[in-house]
N, C-alpha and C positions, 0 to 999 in steps of 0.2 A: 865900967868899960870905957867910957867916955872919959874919963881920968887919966886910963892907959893911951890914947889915942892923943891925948891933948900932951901929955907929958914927952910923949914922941916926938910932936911935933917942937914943944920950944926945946928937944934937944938938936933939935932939926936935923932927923931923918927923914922928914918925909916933907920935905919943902917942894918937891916937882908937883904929889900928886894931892889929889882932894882926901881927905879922911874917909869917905866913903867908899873909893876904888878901892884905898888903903886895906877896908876892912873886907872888900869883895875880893882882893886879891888873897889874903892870907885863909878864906876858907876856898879857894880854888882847886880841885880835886887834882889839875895837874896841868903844864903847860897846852897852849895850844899850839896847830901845827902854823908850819911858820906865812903861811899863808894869812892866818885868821890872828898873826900875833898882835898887831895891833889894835884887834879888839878887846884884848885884854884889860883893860882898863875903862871899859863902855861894854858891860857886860852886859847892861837891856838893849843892845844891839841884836842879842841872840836869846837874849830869856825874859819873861814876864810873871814877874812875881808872882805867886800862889796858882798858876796858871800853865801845866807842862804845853800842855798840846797849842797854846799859842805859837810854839818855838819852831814849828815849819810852815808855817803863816810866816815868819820873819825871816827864815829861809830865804825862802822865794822872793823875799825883797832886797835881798841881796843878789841872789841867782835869778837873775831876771828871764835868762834864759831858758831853764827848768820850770820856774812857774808861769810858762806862756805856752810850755807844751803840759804842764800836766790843768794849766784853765783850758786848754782848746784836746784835752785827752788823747794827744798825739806825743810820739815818742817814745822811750822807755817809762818814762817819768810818768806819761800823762795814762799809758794804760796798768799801771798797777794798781791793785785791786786797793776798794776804799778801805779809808781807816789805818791806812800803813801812813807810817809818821816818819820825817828826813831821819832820826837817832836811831832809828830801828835798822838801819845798812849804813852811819857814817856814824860816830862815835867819837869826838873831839875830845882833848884835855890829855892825849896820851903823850904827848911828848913834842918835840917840835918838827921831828921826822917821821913821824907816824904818819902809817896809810890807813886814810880813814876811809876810802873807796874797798870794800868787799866784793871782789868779782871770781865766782868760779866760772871760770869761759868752758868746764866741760856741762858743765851745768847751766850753762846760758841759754835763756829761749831766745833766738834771735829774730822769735816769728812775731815779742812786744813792742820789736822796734818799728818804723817807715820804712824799714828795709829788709824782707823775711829772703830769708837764704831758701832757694830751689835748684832743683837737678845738681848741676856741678860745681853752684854755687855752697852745696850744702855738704859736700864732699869733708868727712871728719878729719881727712889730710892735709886739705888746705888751712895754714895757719893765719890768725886773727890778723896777725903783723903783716899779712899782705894787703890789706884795707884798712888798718889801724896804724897809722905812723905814728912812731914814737913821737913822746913830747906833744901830741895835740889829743884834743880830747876823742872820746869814741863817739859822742855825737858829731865830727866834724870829721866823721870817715864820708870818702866820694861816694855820690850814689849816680852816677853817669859813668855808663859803662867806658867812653875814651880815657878817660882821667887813671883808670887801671889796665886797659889794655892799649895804650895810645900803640905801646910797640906792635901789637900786633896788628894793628889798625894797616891792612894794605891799601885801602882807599887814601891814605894820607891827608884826613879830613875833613876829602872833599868830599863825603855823605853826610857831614853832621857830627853832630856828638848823641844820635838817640840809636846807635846801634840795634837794640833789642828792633828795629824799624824790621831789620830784615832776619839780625842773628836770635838762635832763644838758647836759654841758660841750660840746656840741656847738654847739649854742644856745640860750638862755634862755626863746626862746617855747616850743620844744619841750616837752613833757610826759612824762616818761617814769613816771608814779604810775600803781600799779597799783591800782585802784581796790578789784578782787578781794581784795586783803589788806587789808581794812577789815571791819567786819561788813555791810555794804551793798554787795552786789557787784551791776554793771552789766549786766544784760541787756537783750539786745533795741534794742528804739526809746532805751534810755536810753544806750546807746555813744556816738550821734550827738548826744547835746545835751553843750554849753557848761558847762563847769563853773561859771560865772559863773550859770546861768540855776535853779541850787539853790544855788550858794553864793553868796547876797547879799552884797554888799560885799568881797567876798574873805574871808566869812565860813566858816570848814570844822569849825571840832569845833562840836557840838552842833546839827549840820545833822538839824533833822525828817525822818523816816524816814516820815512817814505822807504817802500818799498824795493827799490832800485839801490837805494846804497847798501844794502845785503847782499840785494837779490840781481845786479847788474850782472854777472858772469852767467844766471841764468837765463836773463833777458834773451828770447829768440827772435822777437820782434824789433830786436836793433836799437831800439829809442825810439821807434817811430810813433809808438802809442802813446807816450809822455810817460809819467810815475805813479800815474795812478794805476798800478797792475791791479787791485781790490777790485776794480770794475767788473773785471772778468776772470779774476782767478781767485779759490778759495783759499784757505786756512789749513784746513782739512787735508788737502791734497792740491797740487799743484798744477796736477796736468787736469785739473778739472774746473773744467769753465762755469762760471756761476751768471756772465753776462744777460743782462734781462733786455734783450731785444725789442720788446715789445714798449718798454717803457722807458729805455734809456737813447734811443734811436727813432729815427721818423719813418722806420720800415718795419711795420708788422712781422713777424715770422708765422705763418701759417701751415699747419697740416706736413703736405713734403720740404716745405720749405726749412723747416725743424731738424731733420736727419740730414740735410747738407751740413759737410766742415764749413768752419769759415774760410779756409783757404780755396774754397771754392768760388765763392764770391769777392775774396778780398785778396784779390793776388798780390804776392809780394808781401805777406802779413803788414798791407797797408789797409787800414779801415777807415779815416777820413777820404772824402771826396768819393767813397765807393758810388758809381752810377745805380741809379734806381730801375731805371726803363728793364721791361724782360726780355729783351732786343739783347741787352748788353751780356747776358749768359747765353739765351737760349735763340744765338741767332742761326745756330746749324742746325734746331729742329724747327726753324719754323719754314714748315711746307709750303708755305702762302707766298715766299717768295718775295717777302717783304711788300705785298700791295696792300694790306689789311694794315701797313702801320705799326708803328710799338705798341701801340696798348691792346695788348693779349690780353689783359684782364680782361678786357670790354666778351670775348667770348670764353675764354678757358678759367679755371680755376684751379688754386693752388692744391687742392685733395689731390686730384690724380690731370693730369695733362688732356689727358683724352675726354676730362667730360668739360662738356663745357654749358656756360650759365646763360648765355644770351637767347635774351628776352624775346622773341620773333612778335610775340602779342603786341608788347609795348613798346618796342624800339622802332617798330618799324609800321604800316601801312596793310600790313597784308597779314593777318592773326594765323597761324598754324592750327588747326581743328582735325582731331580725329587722326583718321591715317596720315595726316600732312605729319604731326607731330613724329612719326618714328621714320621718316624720311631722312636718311643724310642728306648735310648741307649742300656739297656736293655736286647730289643727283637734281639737284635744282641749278646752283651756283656753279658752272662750270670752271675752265680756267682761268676765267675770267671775271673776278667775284665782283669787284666791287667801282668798275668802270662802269658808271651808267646803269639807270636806275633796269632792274628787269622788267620783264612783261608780265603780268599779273593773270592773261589770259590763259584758261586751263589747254589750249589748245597748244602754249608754248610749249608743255611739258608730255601734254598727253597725246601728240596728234598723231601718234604710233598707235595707240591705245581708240583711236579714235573710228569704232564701226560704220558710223554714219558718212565717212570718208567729207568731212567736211560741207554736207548741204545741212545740216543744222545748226550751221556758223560756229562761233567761236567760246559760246559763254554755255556750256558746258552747265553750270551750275544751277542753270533755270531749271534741269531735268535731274542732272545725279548729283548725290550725296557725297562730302569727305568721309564721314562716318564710312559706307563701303558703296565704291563706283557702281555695283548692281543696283544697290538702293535709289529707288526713283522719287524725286519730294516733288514734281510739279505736281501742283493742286489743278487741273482743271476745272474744277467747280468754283475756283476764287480767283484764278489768273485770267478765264477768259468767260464769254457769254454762255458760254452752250455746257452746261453742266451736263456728267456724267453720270446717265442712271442705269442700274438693271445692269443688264446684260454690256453693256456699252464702257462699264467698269472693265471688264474683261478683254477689249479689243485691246490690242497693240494698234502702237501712235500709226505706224506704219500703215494700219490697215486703212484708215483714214485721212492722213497727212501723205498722197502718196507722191509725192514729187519730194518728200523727205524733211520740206522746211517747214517748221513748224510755224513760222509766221506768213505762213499761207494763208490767205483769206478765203477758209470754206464758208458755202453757202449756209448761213445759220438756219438750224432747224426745217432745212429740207431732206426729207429722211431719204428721200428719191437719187441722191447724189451718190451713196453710200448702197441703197439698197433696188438698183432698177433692176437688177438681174432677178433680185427675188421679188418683184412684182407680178404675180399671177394674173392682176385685173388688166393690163395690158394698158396702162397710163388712166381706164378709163374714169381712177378715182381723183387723179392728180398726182403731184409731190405731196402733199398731208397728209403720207402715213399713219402720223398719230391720232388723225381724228379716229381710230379704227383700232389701231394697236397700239400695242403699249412696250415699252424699252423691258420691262422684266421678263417678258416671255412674248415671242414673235406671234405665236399660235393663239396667242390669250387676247380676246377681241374685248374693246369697251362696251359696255350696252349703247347699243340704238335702237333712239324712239321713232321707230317705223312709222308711228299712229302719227306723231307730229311732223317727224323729218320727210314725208312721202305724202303722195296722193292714194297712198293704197293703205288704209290703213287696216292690221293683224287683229284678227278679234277670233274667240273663240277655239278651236283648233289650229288653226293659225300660227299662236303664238308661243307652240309649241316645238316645229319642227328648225330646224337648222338653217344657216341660209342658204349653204348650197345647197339643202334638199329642193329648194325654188329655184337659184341662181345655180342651174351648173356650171354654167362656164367662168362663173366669178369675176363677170361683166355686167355690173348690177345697171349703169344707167340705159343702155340699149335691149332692154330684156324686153321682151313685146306680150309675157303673160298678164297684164296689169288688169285686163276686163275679161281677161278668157281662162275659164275654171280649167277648161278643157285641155292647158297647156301644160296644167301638172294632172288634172285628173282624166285623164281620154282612156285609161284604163280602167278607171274605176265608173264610164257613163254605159250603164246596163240599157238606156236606150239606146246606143250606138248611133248617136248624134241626130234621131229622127225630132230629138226636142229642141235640138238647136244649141248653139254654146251658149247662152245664158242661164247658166247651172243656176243660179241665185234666183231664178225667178221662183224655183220653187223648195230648194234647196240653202240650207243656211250654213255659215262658220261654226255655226255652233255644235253642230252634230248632220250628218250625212242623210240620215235615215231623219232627221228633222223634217220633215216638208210643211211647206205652209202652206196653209188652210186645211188641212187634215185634221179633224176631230178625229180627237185620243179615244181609241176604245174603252 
């Protein structure tokens, strides 16, 4: 064979090429396409001896671009299943015009490629040739949706080139932009408007965020409140106020103060500089007449008008107790509230009220209670010397106090002041009553020691009878029976005074019918 090959050449046929293309060329099954014709002659370009499946390992070193999608298993290339070899769908040596690319596109999965066909993307009517231009390869079909719909593109665009942002392949009117991942997210009343009716012109970045360039023809407050309507108007609905008074302003909103509009307080839907003082609303009800001054807090409270909060304990000098408390102000504070300090004295208010007609002066308070004017708290037993006992509990002041002032200096502990009328002994014991009786019962005498306290001392029968069965006339010190039996007993002397009034000579206390020296039968 080598004979043949050598003989060739010194006829010089084959002076271009080497003997061995020579002999690769003439077993070559058929031309190659005209792409790969110059490997015709550098046939381990594309093959390795005793060795098929090296041949798309060599491939790929040519097609650099298919073996970087099927090392990184992206593309058509790179997701087909293992073990499929480049010869097995391209097939070289047919000729020079030969299509060695086998494509059924009814038969194409378009879901092995980067780019899977969805909704109207996948429409069997759309033809290949609207994404696949002729003359370029199918891997360098657009995968950015402007690049195929530029014409339709009405933003003209100024959105970008990542369409799918807002549009989805379902339909193109659809929307699928999530507005929430913007820094302006949609609530409320603003879901339902038209993205055309903020985005002028198909205008979207540097869409004004303020409220007034919408919403200026709505504006009722003129401008006067600036642009931030959000303060006090919602999303949701527009005539409804969301303003937070309490924490966006240096005036509380309290109780009534809550159910006022604002245009009550902020005439002229002007709300900066609005006055604070309650003067400034409510100077037609205040009854005072303006002498109490602005600050109405200082007594009323915003619940209801009528109740009011002021401290009388603590604000002032004079603590309101008992019935004082359910007093209107008023009935104290005349027209004239707060000229000049009042009188504190109960007689200022009560000297109508006042029976004593004023000879028990003016402090009232030494004798009755606030709790109730009936109620009497003088403690005589603690306020003055001559504590009350017994029966003396029971007297009214008057009966004793009788010139009406209680700081009358009675004669202490002369019971004689209070009681001469009922003196039966006719002065002859004194003023000291009580050595004798006692304050619980008039009738109820102390014991006396007759034996000790007298020259006549009770023994025997004696000290049994009562003292006026002795003392009629209840003139103990002038009583002249002291030596004479006969002055209580002249009825009982059976001698008829032939023995004389010294009954005791023979006659004892002890017993009548006693006589002494008489031996007892």
């Amino acid at each position: 064979m080598m004979n043949i090959f050598r003989a060739f050449a010194l006829a010089g046929l084959f002076l271009v090429y080497p003997l061995q293309s020579q002999a690769d060329k003439l077993v070559m099954p058929g031309d190659l396409i005209y792409k790969h014709a110059k490997l015709e002659e550098a046939c381990e370009k594309c093959h390795t001896k005793f060795d098929k499946k090296a041949q798309s390992g060599l491939c790929a070193l040519c097609h650099k671009e298919v073996g970087k999608d099927i090392a990184e298993k992206r593309g058509f290339h790179g997701r087909l299943e293992a073990g499929k070899e480049c010869n097995d769908c391209h097939s070289d040596h047919k000729g020079r015009y030969a299509l060695i690319v086998s494509l059924d596109k009814a038969k194409f999965d378009h879901a092995k490629t980067d780019y899977p066909l969805n909704d109207a993307h996948a429409d069997p009517y759309v033809e290949c040739e609207k994404c696949h231009k002729a003359g370029k390869k199918y891997s360098e079909a657009p995968s950015v949706c402007n690049e195929c719909h530029k014409k339709s593109d009405k933003h003209k665009g100024m959105m970008g080139s990542d369409c799918e942002r807002c549009h989805s392949e379902k339909t193109w009117k659809k929307l699928a932009f999530d507005h929430n991942n913007t820094a302006y997210k949609l609530l409320g009343r603003h879901n339902e408007v038209r993205c055309i009716k903020c985005h002028l012109d198909d205008k979207y970045r540097e869409t004004p965020k303020q409220c007034n360039i919408c919403h200026k023809k709505d504006d009722k407050h003129k401008g006067h409140l600036g642009t931030m309507c959000e303060d006090c108007h919602t999303e949701r609905n527009w005539k409804e106020a969301q303003f937070d008074h309490d924490r966006k302003s240096t005036y509380s909103l309290l109780f009534k103060h809550r159910q006022v509009k604002c245009a009550s307080c902020h005439l002229g839907e002007r709300y900066k500089g609005t006055p604070l003082l309650c003067k400034s609303c409510h100077k037609k009800d205040d009854r005072h007449k303006g002498i109490f001054g602005t600050k109405c807090d200082d007594c009323h409270v915003e619940k209801d008008w009528k109740e009011t909060q002021f401290n009388h304990d603590r604000n002032t000098a004079y603590p309101l107790l008992f019935r004082h408390q359910q007093v209107k102000c008023e009935s104290c504070h005349k027209a004239d509230w707060t000229r000049g300090k009042l009188k504190t004295t109960c007689i200022s208010c009560h000297q109508k009220d006042d029976k004593h007609q004023n000879i028990f002066g003016p402090k009232c308070e030494i004798c009755h209670a606030e709790k109730d004017w009936k109620e009497i708290v003088f403690d005589h037993d603690r306020q003055t010397r001559k504590p009350l006992l017994g029966k003396h509990k029971q007297v009214k002041c008057a009966d004793c106090h009788k010139s009406g002032r209680l700081n009358d200096k009675l004669q202490a502990n002369l019971c004689f002041d209070c009681h001469e009328k009922d003196d039966k002994h006719k002065t002859t014991f004194g003023p000291m009553c009580d050595t004798c009786h006692v304050e619980q019962n008039w009738k109820e005498i102390l014991p006396y020691d007759h034996y000790e306290a007298t020259d006549y001392r009770l023994i025997g029968k004696h000290i049994g009878p009562k003292c006026v069965d002795c003392h009629k006339r209840r003139i103990y010190e002038d009583e002249k029976f002291r030596a004479d039996c006969d002055y209580c007993h002249a009825k009982d002397d059976v001698h008829k005074g032939k023995e004389g009034k010294q009954c005791e000579t023979c006659h004892t206390a002890v017993g009548w019918k006693d006589i002494i020296g008489k031996k007892p039968k």
